[in-house]
C-alpha positions as CSV (number, residue, x, y, z in Angstrom):
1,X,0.0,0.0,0.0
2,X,1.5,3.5,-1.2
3,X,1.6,6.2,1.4
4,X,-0.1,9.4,0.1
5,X,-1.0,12.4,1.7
6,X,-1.5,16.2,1.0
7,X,1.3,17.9,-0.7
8,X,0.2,21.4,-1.8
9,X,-3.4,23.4,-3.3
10,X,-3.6,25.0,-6.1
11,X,-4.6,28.7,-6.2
12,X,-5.5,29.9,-10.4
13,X,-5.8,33.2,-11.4
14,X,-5.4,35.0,-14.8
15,X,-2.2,36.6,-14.2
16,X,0.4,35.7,-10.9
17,X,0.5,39.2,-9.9
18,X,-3.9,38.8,-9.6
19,X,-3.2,35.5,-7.3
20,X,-0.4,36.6,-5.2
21,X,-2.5,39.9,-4.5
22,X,-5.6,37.8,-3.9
23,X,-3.8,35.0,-1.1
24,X,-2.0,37.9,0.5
25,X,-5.2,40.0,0.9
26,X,-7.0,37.2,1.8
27,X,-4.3,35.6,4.6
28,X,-3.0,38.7,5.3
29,X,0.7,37.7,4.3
30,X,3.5,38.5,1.7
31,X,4.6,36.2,-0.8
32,X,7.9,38.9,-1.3
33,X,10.0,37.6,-2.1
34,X,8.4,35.2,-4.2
35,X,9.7,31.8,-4.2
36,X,9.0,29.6,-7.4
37,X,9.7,29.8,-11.0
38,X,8.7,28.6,-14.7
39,X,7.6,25.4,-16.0
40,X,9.2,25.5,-19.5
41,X,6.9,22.7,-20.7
42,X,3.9,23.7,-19.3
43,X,4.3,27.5,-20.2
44,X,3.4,28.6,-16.3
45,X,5.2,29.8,-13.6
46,X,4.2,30.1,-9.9
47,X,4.9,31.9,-6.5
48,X,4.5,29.8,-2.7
49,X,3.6,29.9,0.6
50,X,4.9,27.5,2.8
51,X,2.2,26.0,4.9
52,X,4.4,23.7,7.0
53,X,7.7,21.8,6.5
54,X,6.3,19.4,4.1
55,X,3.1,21.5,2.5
56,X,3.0,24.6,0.9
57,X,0.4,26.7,-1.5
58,X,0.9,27.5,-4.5
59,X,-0.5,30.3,-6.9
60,X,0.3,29.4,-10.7
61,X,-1.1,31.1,-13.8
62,X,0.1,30.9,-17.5
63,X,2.8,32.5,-17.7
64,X,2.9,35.4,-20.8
65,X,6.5,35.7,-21.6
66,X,7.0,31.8,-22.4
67,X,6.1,29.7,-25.6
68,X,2.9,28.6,-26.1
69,X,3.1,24.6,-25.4
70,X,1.7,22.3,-28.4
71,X,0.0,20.7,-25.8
72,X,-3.1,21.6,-23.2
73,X,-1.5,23.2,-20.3
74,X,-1.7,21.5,-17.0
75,X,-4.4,21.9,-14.2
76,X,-7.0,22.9,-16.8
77,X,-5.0,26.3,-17.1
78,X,-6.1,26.9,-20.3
79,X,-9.6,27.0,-19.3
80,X,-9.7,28.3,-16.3
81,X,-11.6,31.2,-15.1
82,X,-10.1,34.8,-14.5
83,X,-11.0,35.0,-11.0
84,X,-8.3,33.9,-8.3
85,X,-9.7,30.9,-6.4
86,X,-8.6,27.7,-4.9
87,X,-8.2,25.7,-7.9
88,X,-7.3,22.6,-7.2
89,X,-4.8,19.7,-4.6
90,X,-2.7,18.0,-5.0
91,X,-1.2,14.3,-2.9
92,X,2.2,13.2,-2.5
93,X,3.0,9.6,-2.8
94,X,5.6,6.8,-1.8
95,X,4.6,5.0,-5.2
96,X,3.4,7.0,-7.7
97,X,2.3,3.8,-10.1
98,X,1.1,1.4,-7.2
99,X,-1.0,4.6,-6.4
100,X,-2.9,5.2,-9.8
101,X,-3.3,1.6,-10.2
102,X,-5.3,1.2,-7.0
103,X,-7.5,5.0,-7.6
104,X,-10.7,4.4,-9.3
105,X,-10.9,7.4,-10.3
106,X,-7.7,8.5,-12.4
107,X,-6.5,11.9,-12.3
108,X,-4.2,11.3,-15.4
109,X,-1.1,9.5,-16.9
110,X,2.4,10.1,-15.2
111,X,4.8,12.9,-16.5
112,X,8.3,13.5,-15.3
113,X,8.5,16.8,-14.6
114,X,11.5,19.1,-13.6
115,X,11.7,23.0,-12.6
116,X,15.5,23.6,-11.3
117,X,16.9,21.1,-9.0
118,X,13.5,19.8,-8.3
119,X,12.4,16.5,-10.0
120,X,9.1,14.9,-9.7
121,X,6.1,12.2,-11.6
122,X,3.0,13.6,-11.9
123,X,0.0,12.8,-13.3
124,X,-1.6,14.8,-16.2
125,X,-4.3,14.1,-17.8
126,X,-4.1,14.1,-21.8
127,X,-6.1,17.2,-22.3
128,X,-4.8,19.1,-19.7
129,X,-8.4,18.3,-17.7
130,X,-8.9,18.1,-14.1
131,X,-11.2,15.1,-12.6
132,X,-14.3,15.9,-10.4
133,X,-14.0,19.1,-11.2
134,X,-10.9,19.6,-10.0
135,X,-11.6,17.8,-6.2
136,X,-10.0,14.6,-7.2
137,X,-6.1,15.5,-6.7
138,X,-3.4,15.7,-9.1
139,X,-0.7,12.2,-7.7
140,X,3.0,13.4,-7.3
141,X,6.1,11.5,-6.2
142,X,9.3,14.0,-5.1
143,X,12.3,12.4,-6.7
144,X,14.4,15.1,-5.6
145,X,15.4,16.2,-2.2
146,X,14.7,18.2,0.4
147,X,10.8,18.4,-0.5
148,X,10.0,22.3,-1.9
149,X,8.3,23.2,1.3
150,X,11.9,23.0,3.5
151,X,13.2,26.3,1.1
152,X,10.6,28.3,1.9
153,X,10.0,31.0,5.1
154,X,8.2,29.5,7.2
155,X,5.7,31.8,8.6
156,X,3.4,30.0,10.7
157,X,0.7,29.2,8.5
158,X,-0.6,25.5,8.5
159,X,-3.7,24.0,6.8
160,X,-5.9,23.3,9.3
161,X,-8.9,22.1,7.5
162,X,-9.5,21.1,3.7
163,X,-13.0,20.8,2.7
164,X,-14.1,18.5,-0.6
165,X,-17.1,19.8,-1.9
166,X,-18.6,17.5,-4.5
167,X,-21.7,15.4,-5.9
168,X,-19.1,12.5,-6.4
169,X,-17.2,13.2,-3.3
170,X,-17.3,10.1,-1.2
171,X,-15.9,8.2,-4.8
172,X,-13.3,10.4,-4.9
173,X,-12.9,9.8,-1.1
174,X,-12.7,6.1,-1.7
175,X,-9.9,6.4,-4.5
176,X,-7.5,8.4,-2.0
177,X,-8.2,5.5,0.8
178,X,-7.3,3.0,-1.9
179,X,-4.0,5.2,-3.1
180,X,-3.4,5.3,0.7
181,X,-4.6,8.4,2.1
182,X,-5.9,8.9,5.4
183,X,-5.8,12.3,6.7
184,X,-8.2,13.9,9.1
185,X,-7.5,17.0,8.0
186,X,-9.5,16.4,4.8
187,X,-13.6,16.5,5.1
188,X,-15.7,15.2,1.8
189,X,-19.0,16.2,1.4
190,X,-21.9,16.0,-1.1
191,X,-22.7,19.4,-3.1
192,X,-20.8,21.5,-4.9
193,X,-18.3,21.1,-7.1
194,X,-15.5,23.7,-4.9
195,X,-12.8,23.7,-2.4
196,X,-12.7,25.1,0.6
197,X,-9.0,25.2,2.8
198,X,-9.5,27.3,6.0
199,X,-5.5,28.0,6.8
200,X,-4.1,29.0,10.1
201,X,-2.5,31.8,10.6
202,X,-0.4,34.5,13.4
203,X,-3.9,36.2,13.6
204,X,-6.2,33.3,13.4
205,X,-8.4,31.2,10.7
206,X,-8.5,32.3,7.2
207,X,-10.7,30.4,4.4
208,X,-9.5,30.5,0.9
209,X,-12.2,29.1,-1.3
């Protein structure tokens, strides 16, 4: 049995200025300096908060200056709305194929992926689609180490609660307890489709949604 577990969410906006304004307005926190860069293949680039040593949130949004990909863009990012929002989540795992293989529900095939000194497997779907609407979580396996979370200031801030809103939620709920996932931090409930991640923070509860 794989050992997965939260990894990071997934905040989308139109441009990475709009998100980074909209997380620091809405945790009341600055993301200067930013810490992230560009996915060269996926034409992105991205800015994080550490949440934690081994979780962190991330804003992303397509990134103007780089090549168009001949490819959909990860994360549905090329149909995403233009409104900053909590996007998406995604797991870490221990075994990345053992993993997919056991989710009935698959969230894509796996990529290798590289940004930097940081190497990962992912999974993408073929058209750049999320599943559930996004609540069923991209799969990741760090092949490179420390985990991204360790570079980054921490600054107190820890999810304390993600919430899974969905009309399919408790089968998306059964694929991460077959991939291995077990975290109480994690609540699925029928309705929706959205996300809902209340963070902690130095002056209390936030929800980013």
């Amino acid at each position: 049995m794989p050992h997965t577990e939260p990894d990071h969410l997934v905040i989308t906006a139109a441009t990475l200025d709009a998100g980074v304004a909209w997380v620091e307005e809405r945790l009341g926190v600055s993301l200067s300096p930013r810490r992230g860069g560009q996915h060269d293949r996926q034409g992105t680039h991205n800015a994080l908060l550490s949440l934690g040593p081994d979780f962190y949130l991330e804003v992303i949004a397509i990134n103007p200056d780089a090549p168009v990909p001949d490819h959909p863009r990860w994360f549905g990012m090329d149909t995403v709305g233009p409104e900053p929002r909590l996007h998406h989540w995604v797991c870490r795992t221990s075994n990345l194929a053992d993993a997919l293989e056991k989710s009935a529900i698959k969230p894509g095939e796996i990529e290798q992926m590289s940004r930097g000194t940081l190497r990962w497997l992912i999974t993408i779907a073929p058209d750049g689609q999320l599943k559930a609407d996004g609540t069923m979580p991209s799969l990741i396996e760090w092949q490179s180490k420390p985990h991204p979370a360790a570079g980054l200031e921490d600054k107190g801030y820890r999810l304390q609660k993600l919430e899974v809103h969905h009309p399919r939620a408790q089968e998306v709920k059964a694929s991460l307890s077959a991939a291995g996932m077990l975290d109480t931090r994690v609540e699925f409930a029928t309705g929706g489709p959205m996300l809902s991640a209340t963070i902690q923070t130095p002056s209390g509860p936030r929800v980013l949604g």
